[in-house]
SEBADREN-496084 format. One record per residue (C-alpha): residue number from 0; residue in one letter; x, y, z. Coordinates in steps of 0.05 Angstrom, whole numbers, plus 32768, in hexadecimal, padded with zeros to 4 digits. Layout:
# SEBADREN-496084
{atom NUM, 'A', {X, Y, Z}} ...
END
This chain:
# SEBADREN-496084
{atom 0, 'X', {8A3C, 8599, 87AA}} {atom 1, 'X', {8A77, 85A4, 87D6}} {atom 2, 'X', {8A90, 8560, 87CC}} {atom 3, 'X', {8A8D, 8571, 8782}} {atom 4, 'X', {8AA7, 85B9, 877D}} {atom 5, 'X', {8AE9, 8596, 87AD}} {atom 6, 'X', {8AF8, 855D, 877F}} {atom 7, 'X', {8AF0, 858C, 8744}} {atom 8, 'X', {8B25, 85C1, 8769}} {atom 9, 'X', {8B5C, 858E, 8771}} {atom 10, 'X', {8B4F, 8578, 8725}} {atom 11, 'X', {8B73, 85C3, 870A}} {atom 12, 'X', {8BA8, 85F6, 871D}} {atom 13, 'X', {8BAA, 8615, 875D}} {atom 14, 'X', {8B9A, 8655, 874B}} {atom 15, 'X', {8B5F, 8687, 8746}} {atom 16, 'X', {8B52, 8688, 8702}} {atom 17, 'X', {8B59, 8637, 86F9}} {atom 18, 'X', {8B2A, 8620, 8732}} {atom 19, 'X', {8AF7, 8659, 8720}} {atom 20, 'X', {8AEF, 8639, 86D8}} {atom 21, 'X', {8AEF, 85EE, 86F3}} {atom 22, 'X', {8ABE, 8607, 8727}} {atom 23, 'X', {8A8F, 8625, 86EA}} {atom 24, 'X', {8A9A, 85DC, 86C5}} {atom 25, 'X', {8A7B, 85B8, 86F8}} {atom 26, 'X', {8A3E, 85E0, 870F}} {atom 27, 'X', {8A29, 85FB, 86BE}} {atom 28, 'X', {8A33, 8646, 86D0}} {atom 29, 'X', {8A56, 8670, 86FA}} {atom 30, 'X', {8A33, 8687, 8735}} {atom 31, 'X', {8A4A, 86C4, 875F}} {atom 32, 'X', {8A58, 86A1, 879D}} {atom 33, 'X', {8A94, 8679, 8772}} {atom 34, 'X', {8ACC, 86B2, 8772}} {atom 35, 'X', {8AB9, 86B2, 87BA}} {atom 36, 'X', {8AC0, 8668, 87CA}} {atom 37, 'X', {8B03, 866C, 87A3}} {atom 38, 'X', {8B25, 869F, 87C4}} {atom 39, 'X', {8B12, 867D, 880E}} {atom 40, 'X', {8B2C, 863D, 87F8}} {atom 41, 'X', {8B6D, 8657, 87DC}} {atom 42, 'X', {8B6F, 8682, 8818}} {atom 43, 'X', {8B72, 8640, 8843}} {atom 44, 'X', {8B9E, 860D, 881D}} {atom 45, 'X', {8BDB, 8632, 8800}} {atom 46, 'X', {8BDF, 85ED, 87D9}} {atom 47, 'X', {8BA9, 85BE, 87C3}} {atom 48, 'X', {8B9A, 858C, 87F6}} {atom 49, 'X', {8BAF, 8550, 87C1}} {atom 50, 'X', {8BA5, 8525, 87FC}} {atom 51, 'X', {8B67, 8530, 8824}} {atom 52, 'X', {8B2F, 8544, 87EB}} {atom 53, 'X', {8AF2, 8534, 8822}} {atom 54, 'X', {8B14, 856D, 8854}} {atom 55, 'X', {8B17, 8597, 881B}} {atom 56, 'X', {8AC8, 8586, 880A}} {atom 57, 'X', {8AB6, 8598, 8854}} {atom 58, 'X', {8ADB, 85D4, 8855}} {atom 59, 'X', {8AAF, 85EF, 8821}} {atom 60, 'X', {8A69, 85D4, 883A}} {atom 61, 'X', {8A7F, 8603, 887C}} {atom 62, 'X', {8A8B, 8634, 8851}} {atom 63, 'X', {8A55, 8672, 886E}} {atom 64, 'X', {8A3C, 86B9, 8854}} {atom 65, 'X', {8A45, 86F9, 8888}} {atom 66, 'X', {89F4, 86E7, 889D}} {atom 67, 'X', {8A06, 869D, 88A8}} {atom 68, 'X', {89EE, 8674, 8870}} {atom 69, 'X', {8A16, 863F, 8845}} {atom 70, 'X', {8A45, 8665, 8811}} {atom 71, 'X', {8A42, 8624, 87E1}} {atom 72, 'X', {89FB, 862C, 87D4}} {atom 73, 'X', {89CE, 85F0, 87B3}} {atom 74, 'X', {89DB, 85E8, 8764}} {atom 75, 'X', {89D5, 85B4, 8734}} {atom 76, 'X', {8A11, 859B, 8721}} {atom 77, 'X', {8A2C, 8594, 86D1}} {atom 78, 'X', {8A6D, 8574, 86CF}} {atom 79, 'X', {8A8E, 8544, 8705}} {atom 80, 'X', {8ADB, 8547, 8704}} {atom 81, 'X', {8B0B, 851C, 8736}} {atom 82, 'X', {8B50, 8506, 873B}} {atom 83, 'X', {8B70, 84D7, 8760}} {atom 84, 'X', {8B8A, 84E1, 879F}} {atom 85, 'X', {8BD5, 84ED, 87B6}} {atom 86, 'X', {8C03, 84F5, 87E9}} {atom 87, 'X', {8C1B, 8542, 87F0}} {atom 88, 'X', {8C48, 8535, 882A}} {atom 89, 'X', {8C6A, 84FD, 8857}} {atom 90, 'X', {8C80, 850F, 8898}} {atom 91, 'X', {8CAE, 84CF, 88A5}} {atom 92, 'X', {8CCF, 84A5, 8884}} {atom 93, 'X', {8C94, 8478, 886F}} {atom 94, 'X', {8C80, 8459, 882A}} {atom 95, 'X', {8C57, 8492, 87FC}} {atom 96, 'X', {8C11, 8468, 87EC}} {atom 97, 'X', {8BE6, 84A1, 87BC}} {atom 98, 'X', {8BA4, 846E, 87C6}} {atom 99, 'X', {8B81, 8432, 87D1}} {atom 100, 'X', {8BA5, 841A, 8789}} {atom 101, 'X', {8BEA, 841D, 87A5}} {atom 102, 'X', {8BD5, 8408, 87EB}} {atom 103, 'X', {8BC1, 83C3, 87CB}} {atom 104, 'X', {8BFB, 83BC, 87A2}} {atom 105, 'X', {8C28, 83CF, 87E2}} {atom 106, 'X', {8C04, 8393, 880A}} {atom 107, 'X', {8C08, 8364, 87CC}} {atom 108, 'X', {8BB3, 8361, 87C9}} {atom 109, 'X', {8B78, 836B, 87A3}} {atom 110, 'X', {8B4C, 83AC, 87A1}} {atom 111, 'X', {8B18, 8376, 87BA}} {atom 112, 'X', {8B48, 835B, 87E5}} {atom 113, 'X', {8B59, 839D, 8800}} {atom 114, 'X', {8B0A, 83B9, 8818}} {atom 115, 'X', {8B07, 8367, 8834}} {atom 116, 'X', {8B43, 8374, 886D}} {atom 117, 'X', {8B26, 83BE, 8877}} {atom 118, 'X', {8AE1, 839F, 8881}} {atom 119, 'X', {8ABF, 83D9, 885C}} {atom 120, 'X', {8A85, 83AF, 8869}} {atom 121, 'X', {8A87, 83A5, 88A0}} {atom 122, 'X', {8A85, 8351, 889F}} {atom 123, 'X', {8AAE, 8340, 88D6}} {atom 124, 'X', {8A81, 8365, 890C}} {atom 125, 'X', {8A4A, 834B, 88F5}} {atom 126, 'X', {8A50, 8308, 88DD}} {atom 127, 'X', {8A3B, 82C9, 8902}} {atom 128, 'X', {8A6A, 829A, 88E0}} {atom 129, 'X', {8AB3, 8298, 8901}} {atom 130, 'X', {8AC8, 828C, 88BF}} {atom 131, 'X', {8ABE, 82D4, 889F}} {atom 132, 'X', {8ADE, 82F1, 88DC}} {atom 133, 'X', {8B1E, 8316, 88DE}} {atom 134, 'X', {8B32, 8309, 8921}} {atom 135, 'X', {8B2C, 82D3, 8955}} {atom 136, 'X', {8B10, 82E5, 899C}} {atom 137, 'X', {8B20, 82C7, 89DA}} {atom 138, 'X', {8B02, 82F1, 8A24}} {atom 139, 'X', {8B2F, 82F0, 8A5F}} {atom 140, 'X', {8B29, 830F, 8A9E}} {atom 141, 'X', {8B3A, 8351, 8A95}} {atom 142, 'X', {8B3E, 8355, 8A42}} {atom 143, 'X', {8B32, 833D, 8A02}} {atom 144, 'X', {8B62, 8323, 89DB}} {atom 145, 'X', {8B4D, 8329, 898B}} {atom 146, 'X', {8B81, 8308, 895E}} {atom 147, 'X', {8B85, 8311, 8919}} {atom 148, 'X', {8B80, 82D7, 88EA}} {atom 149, 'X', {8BBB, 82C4, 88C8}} {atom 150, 'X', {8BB5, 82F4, 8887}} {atom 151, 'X', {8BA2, 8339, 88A9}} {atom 152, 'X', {8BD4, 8324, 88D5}} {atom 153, 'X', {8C09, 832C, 88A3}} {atom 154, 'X', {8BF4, 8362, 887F}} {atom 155, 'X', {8BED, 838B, 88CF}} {atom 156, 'X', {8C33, 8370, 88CD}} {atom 157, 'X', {8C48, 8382, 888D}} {atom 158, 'X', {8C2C, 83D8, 88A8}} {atom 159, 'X', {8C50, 83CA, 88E7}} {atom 160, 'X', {8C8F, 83BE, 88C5}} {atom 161, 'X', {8C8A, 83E9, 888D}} {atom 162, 'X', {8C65, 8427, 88A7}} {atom 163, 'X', {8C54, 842C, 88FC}} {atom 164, 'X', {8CA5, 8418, 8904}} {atom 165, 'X', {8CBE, 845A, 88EB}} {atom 166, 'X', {8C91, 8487, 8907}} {atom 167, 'X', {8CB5, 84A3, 8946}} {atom 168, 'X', {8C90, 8490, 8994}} {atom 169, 'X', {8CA2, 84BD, 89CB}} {atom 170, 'X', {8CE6, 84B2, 89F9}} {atom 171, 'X', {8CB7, 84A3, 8A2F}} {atom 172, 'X', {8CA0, 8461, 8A12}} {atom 173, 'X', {8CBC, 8424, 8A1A}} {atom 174, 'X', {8C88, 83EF, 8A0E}} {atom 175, 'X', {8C8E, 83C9, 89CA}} {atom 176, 'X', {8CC8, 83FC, 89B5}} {atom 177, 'X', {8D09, 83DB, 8999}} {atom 178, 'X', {8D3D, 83E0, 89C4}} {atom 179, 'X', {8D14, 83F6, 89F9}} {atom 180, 'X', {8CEC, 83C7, 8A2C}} {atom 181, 'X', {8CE0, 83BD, 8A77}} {atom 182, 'X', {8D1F, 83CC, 8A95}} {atom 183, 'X', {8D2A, 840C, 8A69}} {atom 184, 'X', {8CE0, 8423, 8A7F}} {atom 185, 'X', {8CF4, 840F, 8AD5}} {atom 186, 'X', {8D3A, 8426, 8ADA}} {atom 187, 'X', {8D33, 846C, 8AD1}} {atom 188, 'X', {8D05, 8461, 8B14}} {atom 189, 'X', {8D42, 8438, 8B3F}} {atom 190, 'X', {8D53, 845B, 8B7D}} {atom 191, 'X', {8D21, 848F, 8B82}} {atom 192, 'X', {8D00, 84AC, 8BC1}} {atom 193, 'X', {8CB3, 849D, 8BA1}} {atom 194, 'X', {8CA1, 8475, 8B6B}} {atom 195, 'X', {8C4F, 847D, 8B54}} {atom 196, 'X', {8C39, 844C, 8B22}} {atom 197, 'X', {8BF7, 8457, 8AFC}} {atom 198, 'X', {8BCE, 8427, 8AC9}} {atom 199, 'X', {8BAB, 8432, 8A8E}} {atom 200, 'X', {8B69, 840A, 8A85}} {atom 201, 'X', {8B58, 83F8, 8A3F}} {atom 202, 'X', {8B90, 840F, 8A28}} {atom 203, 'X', {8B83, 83F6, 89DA}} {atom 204, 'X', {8B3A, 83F6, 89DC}} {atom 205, 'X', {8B3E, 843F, 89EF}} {atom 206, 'X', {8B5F, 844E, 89AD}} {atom 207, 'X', {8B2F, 8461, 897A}} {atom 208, 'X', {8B2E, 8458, 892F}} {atom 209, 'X', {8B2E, 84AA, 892F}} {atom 210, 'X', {8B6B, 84A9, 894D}} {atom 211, 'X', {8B8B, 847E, 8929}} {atom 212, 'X', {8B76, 84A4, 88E6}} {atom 213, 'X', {8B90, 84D9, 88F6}} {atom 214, 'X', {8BD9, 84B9, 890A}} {atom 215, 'X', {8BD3, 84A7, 88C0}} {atom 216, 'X', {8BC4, 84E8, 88A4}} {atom 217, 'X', {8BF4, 8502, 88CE}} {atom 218, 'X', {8C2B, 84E0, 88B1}} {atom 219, 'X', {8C0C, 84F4, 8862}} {atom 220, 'X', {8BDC, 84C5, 8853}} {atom 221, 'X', {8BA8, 84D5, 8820}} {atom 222, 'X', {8B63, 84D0, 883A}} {atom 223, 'X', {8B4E, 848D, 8822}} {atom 224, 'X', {8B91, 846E, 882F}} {atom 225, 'X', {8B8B, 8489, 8876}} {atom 226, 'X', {8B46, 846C, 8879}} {atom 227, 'X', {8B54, 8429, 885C}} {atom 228, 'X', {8B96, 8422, 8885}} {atom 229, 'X', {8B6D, 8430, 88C4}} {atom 230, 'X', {8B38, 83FD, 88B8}} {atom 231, 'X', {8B78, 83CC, 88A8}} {atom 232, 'X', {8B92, 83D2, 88F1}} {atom 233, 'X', {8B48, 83E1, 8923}} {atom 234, 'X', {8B0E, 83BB, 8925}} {atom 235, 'X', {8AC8, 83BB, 8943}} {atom 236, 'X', {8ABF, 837D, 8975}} {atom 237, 'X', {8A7C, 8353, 895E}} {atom 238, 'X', {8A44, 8351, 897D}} {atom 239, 'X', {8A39, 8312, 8992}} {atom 240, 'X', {8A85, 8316, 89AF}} {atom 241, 'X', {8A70, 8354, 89E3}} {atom 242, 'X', {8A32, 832C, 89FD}} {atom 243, 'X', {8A76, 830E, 8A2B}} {atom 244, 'X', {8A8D, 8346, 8A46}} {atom 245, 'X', {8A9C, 834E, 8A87}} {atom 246, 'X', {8A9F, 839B, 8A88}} {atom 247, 'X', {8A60, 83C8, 8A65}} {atom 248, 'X', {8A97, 83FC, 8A68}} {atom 249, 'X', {8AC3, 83D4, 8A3B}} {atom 250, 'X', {8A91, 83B1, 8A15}} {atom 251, 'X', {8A85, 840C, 8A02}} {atom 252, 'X', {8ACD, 840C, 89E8}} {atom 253, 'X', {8ACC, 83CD, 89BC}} {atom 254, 'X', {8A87, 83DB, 899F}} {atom 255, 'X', {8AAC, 8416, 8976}} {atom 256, 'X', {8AE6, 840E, 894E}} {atom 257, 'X', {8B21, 8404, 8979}} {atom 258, 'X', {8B6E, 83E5, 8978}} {atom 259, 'X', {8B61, 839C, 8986}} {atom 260, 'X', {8B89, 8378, 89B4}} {atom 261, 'X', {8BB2, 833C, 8993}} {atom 262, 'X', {8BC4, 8367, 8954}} {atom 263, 'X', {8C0A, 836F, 894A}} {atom 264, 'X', {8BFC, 83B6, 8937}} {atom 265, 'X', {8BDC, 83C5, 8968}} {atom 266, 'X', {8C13, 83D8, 89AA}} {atom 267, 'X', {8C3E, 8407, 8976}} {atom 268, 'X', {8BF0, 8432, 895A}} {atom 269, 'X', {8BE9, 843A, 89A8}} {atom 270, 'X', {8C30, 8448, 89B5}} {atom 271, 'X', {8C2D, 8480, 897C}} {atom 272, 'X', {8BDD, 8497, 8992}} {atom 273, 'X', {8BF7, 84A3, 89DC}} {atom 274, 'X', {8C3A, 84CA, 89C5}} {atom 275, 'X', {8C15, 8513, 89D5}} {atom 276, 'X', {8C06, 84F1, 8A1D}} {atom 277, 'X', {8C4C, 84E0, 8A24}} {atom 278, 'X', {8C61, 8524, 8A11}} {atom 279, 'X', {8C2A, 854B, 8A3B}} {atom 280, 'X', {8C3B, 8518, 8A80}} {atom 281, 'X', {8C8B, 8521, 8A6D}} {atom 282, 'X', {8C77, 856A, 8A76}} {atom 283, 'X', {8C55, 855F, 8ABD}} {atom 284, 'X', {8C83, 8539, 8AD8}} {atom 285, 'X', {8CBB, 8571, 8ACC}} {atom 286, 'X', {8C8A, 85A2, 8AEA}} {atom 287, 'X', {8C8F, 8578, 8B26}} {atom 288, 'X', {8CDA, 8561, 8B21}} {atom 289, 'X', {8CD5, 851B, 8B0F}} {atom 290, 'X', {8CD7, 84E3, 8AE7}} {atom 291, 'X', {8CA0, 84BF, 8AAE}} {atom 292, 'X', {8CA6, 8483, 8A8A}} {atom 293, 'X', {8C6F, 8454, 8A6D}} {atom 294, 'X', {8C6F, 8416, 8A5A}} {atom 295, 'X', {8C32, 8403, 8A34}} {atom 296, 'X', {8BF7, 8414, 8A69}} {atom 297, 'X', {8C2B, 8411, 8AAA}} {atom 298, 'X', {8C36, 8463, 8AAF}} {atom 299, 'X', {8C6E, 8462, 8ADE}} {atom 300, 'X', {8C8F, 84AF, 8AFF}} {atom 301, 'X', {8CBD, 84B5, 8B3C}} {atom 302, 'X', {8CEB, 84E2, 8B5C}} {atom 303, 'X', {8CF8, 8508, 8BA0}} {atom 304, 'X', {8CAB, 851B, 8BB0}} {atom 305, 'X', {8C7D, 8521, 8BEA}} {atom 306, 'X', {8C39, 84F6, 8BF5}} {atom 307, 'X', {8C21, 8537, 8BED}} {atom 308, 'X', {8C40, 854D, 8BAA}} {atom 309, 'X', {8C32, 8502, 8B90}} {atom 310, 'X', {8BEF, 8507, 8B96}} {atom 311, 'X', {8BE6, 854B, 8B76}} {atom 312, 'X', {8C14, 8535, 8B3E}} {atom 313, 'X', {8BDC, 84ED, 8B37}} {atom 314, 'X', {8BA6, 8522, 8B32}} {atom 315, 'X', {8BC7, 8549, 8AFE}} {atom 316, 'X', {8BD3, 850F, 8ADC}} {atom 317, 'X', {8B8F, 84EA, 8ADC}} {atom 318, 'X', {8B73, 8536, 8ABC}} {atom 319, 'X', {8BAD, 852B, 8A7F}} {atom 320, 'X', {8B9F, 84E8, 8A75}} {atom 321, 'X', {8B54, 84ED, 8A6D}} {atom 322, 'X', {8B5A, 852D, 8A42}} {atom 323, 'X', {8B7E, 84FD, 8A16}} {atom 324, 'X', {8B4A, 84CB, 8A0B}} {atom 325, 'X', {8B68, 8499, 8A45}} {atom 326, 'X', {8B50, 8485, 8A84}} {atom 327, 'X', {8B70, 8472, 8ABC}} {atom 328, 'X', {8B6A, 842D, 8AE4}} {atom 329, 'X', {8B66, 8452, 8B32}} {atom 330, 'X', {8B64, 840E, 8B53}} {atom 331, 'X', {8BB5, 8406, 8B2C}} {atom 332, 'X', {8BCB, 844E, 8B42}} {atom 333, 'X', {8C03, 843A, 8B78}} {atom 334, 'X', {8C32, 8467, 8B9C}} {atom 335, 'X', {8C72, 844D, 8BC2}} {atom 336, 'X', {8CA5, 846B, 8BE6}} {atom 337, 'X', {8CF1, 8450, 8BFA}} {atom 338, 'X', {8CD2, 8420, 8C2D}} {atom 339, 'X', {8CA3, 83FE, 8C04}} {atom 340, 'X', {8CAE, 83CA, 8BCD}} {atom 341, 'X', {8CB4, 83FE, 8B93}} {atom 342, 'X', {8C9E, 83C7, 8B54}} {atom 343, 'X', {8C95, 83DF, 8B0D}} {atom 344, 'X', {8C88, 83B1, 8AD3}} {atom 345, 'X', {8C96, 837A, 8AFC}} {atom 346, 'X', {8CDD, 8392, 8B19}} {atom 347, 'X', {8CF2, 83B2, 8B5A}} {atom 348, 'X', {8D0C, 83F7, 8B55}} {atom 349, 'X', {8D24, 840A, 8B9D}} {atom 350, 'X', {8D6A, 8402, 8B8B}} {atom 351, 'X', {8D77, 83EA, 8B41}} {atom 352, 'X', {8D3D, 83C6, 8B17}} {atom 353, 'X', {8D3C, 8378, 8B22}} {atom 354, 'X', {8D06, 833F, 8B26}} {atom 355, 'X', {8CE7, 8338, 8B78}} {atom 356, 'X', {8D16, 8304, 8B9F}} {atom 357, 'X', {8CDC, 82DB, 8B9B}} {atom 358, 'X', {8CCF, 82D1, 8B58}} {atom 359, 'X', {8D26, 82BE, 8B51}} {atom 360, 'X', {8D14, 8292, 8B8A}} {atom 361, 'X', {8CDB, 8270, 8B69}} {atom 362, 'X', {8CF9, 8267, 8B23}} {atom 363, 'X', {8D40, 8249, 8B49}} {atom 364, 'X', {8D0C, 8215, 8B6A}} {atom 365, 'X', {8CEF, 8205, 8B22}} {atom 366, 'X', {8D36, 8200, 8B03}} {atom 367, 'X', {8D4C, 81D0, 8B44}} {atom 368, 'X', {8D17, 81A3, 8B39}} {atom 369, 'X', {8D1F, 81A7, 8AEF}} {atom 370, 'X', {8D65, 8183, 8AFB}} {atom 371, 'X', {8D4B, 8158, 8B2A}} {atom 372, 'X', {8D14, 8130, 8B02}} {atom 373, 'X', {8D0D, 8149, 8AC5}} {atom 374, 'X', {8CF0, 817E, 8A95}} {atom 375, 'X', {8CB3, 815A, 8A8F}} {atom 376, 'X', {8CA5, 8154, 8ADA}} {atom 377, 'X', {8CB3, 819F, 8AEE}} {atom 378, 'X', {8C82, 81B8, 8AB3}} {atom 379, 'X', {8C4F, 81BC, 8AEA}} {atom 380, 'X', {8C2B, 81E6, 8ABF}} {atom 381, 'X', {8C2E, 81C8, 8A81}} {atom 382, 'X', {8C54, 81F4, 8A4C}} {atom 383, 'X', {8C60, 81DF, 8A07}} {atom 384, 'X', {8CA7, 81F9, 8A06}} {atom 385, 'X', {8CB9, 81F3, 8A50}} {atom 386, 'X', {8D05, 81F8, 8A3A}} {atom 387, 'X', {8CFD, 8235, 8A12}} {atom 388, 'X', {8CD3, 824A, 8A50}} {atom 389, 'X', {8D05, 8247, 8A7E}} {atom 390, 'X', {8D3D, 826C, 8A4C}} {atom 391, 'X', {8D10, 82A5, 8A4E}} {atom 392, 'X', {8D02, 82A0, 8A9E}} {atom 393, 'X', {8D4D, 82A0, 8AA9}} {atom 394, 'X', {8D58, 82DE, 8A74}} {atom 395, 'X', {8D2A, 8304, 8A96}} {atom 396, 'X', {8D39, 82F2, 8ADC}} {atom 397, 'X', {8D85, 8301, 8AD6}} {atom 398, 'X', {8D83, 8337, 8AB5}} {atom 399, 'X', {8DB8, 8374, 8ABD}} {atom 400, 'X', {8DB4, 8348, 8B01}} {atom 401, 'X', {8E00, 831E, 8AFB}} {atom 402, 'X', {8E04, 8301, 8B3D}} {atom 403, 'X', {8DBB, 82D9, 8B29}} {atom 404, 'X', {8DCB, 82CB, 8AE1}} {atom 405, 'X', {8E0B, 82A2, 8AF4}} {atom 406, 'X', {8DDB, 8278, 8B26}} {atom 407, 'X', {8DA3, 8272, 8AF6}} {atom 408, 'X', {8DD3, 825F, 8ABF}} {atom 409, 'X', {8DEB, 8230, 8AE5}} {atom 410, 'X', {8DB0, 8217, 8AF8}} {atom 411, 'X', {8D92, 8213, 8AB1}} {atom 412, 'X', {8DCE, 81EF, 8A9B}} {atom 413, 'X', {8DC3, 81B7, 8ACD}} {atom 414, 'X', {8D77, 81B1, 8ABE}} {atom 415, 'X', {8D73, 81AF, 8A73}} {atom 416, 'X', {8DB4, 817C, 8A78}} {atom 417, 'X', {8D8D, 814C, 8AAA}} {atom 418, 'X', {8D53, 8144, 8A75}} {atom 419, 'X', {8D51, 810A, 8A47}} {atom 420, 'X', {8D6C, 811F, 8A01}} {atom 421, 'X', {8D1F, 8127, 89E2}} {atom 422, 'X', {8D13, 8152, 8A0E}} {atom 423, 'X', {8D52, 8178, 8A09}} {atom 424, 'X', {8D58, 8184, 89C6}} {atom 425, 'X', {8D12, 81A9, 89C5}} 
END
């Protein structure tokens, strides 16, 4: 009834008049709760809700009388009358998709292709055969890493690109953010009297499909595109995949639908999820005088506080982060003052952020015997692009760091000239 009475609404002008005469199409007559229903839904959407006809259906079905009983009572319906859906309002500079239609056509699919990749039903959770699966599994220690096939790939891609990458993430992130990354989420850290690093666990499992819808609708997706998009970009870990876990508490989190780990979606959704955490922690940690960044799961603050005050400020924390759906790893949460080894992200802090002496010592030893005999010999553990490994090492090693990136240079040089020229060339 109210589903009926809402698609009828959205069918006529917004007025009294208009959605009192629809409303008497569809149910055959013109009972006297109508003028009633009318007046409370044009009281509550100034504009017809184009975009979101099921919100519109349950506000009516909650509809009550002054003694409590439904206002839409029971009657048979006459006359069915629907339009398509549409997008009222964007709030950022994303593409305008009305429905499922133009959601196709914007990924270059099929309408049958389209409820396939959203698994309306349900297929890849439940089938036995690898080959009707969406993603690929693999369990290690501490996660699972579900990887898209090739063609959900690209189209998760194709969103990332086209619609996550101009919605805005909070200041504080720096994790999977252009021009943002480890050193931008450590340096604001460097130098500071206490540095208290805390870690998310299950960071993208504890994302729900919820969530993520309403990110969508958020930025003015109709219903169904909302719905569909959502489905495009979570999934529901099979059964017969859980029966591995190592952690019933994790095993929970995949069982519903959830950001999977290995889609390249996936770290900007959870980026854009946590941005009312960032905002609420950026507002404790100027309550206490200090600083907040984040980096994917590594929640990092710091400044001039106490033991004391650090711990108070943890506890405040821990209450924030669970309020938002998070949970915190307690065996991660690490606090360090000026005579400690303050690390972040895998860089020192104490004075400006750089790699630990030991791992510039251990990657000098690798380049040495690199030069010495061969590429081949020093790939102790057996990468397929050992040179390509090493460019990366020495990037990350040396950098903002100029007295170790003229040694490591160096050093580099020498090794990849000593190989043989197959090797070389790679």
């Amino acid at each position: 009834m109210s589903a009926a009475l809402a698609d009828a609404f959205l069918t006529t002008r917004w007025r009294p008049g208009g959605l009192v005469r629809i409303g008497t199409a569809v149910l055959g007559s013109r009972p006297r709760w109508l003028a009633t229903v009318v007046l409370a839904v044009l009281r509550a959407y100034r504009h017809p809700p184009a975009d979101r006809p099921r919100e519109l259906a349950a506000f009516l079905a909650a509809l009550e009388t002054p003694a409590g009983h439904p206002l839409v009572r029971r009657h048979r319906i006459r006359l069915r009358r629907a339009t398509p859906v549409r997008v009222v309002r964007m709030r950022w500079q994303t593409p305008p998709i009305d429905d499922l239609a133009a959601l196709a056509a914007f990924l270059d699919l099929g309408g049958d292709e389209l409820d396939w990749f959203a698994d309306r039903r349900e297929i890849n959770r439940h089938a036995r055969d690898e080959r009707l699966r969406h993603y690929r599994y693999a369990w290690l220690p501490h996660r699972l890493i579900e990887a898209p096939k090739p063609r959900l790939r690209a189209l998760q891609r194709r969103l990332l690109d086209d619609v996550l990458g101009r919605l805005p993430v909070h200041p504080a992130a720096h994790g999977f953010v252009p021009g943002r990354g480890v050193h931008t989420f450590a340096a604001p850290h460097s130098g500071q009297r206490l540095v208290i690093r805390m870690d998310l666990a299950a960071f993208f499992s504890s994302v729900t499909a919820g969530r993520i819808y309403g990110l969508m609708r958020t930025a003015g997706y109709p219903e169904p595109v909302a719905h569909t998009l959502t489905a495009l970009m979570t999934t529901r870990t099979p059964a017969t995949v859980l029966r591995r876990s190592p952690d019933p508490h994790r095993a929970a989190l995949l069982r519903r639908p959830h950001l999977p780990q290995g889609a390249p979606t996936s770290p900007a959704l959870a980026n854009l999820v946590a941005y009312r955490l960032d905002r609420r922690l950026s507002g404790l940690a100027g309550r206490f005088g200090v600083r907040y960044t984040r980096y994917a799961d590594d929640l990092a603050f710091s400044g001039d506080l106490h033991r004391g005050e650090a711990a108070r400020l943890i506890a405040a924390a821990q209450v924030v982060i669970t309020d938002e759906g998070f949970r915190v790893h307690p065996a991660k949460t690490r606090i360090r003052g000026r005579g400690d080894r303050q690390r972040l992200a895998g860089l020192v802090v104490n004075d400006h952020p750089a790699v630990a002496r030991e791992d510039y010592d251990r990657l000098r030893a690798m380049l040495h015997d690199a030069a010495r005999r061969g590429l081949e010999a020093a790939n102790r553990e057996r990468y397929d692009d050992f040179p390509a490994y090493l460019r990366g090492r020495v990037a990350w090693v040396a950098h903002r760091h100029p007295g170790r990136a003229a040694k490591l240079h160096t050093l580099l040089t020498a090794a990849l000239a000593a190989d043989p020229p197959e090797h070389s060339a790679i």
